[in-house]
C-alpha angles and dihedrals in degrees: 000000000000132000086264090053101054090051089050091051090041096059078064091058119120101187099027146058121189138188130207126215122165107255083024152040114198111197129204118215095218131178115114090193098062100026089248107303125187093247123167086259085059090040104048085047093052086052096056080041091060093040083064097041089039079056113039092023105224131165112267118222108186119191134163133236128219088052087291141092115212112339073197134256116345103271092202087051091046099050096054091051118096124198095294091058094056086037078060091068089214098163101030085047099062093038082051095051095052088039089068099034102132095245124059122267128219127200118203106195131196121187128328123018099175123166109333086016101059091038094056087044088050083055086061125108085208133034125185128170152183127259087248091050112138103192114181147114112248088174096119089058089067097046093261138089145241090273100168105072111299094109096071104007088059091056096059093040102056106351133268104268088069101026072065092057102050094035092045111023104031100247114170115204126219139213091277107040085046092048096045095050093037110247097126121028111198130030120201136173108257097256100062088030089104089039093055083052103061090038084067090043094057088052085063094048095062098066124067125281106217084046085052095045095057103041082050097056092037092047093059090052120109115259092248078069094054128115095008090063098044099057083044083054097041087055094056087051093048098066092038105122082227092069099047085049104042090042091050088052097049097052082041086068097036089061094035088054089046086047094060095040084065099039085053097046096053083044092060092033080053093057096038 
């Protein structure tokens, strides 16, 4: 499936709107009914989302409509499904899936980011939020649990002892306590939310991809796979044309820069 495809398939999309450029595909979680829950039709369209970007790697903004990113799943949709359905992984499968898309993926997130919401924000590689954000994992209320990926990705994120608060006592977070255990970085009003995104996203931008894409797969190894894999990936690196050219540019300004120094400091000792 091409680029034009995806657009094409995505004018058919009922939860989600999405938007190609070409380094990057912001996507809009978008169904005012149900405040945006993360329902099978949400999930089977990000699927067909994370095929394209698996394919032609691209950075993933991910942003919310209604003022809201994610109320959570879709409670009407939980409480009909048995023990196959949560055997199915529906919701872990697909977090799991855009956690590991080669490029890195942003959530900007506005407002609240309850249950499956928080837990897709949580399978970000960047959260960013605004100052009325609410982030947290009712799931015990309802006689479940936090099964997509909070129960481990939350204690890396911000520690257990208060992963064990917001898993097990219901705890919501806010703009400040996500931004002070770090949970979130940036915090940003509503209106330039989408804007900050794409400002990070330029910053991404700016390396180089193959370089992102990389880091970003060694990064998420477990540590037994560390150094060996590094210095594998390093070597691969190492004999990237990228390299050759962005190292030879940079040592191209450095000497221009010290060029210039020179040139301005016989120029004063001239006039002295």
């Amino acid at each position: 499936m091409t680029i034009s495809d995806l657009v094409a398939r995505a004018a058919a999309f009922e939860r989600l709107g999405v938007d190609v450029a070409a380094d990057r595909v912001i996507v809009t979680l978008d169904h005012a009914p149900t405040r945006n829950a993360i329902d099978q039709q949400m999930v089977d369209e990000l699927h067909v989302l994370c095929g394209e970007l698996e394919r032609e790697p691209r950075i993933l903004i991910i942003t919310g409509a209604n003022g809201i990113f994610a109320s959570g799943a879709d409670i009407a949709q939980l409480r009909e499904r048995r023990r196959d359905d949560a055997l199915a992984g529906i919701n872990s499968t697909i977090f799991d899936r855009i956690a590991k898309l080669p490029m890195p993926v942003i959530a900007a997130i506005e407002g609240y980011a309850l249950g499956g919401g928080a837990e897709l924000a949580y399978a970000a590689d960047f959260r960013i939020a605004t100052p009325n954000v609410k982030l947290g994992n009712p799931e015990t209320a309802l006689g479940i649990m936090a099964a997509a990926g909070a129960t481990w990705r939350l204690k890396e994120l911000v520690g257990e002892p208060l992963a064990k608060e917001i898993l097990l006592a219901g705890r919501q977070l806010g703009a400040d306590e996500a931004l002070a255990c770090h949970l979130i970085t940036e915090v940003h009003e509503a209106a330039s939310l989408l804007d900050a995104a794409n400002v990070l996203a330029d910053r991404i931008v700016k390396q180089d991809p193959l370089a992102v894409r990389i880091s970003k797969s060694v990064f998420h190894l477990p540590r037994e796979a560390h150094p060996v894999v590094d210095t594998l990936a390093q070597g691969m690196l190492f004999e990237s044309q990228q390299k050759f050219e962005r190292m030879q540019a940079f040592l191209d300004r450095r000497e221009a820069k010290r060029a210039a120094s020179a040139a301005e400091n016989e120029s004063k000792e001239s006039k002295s």
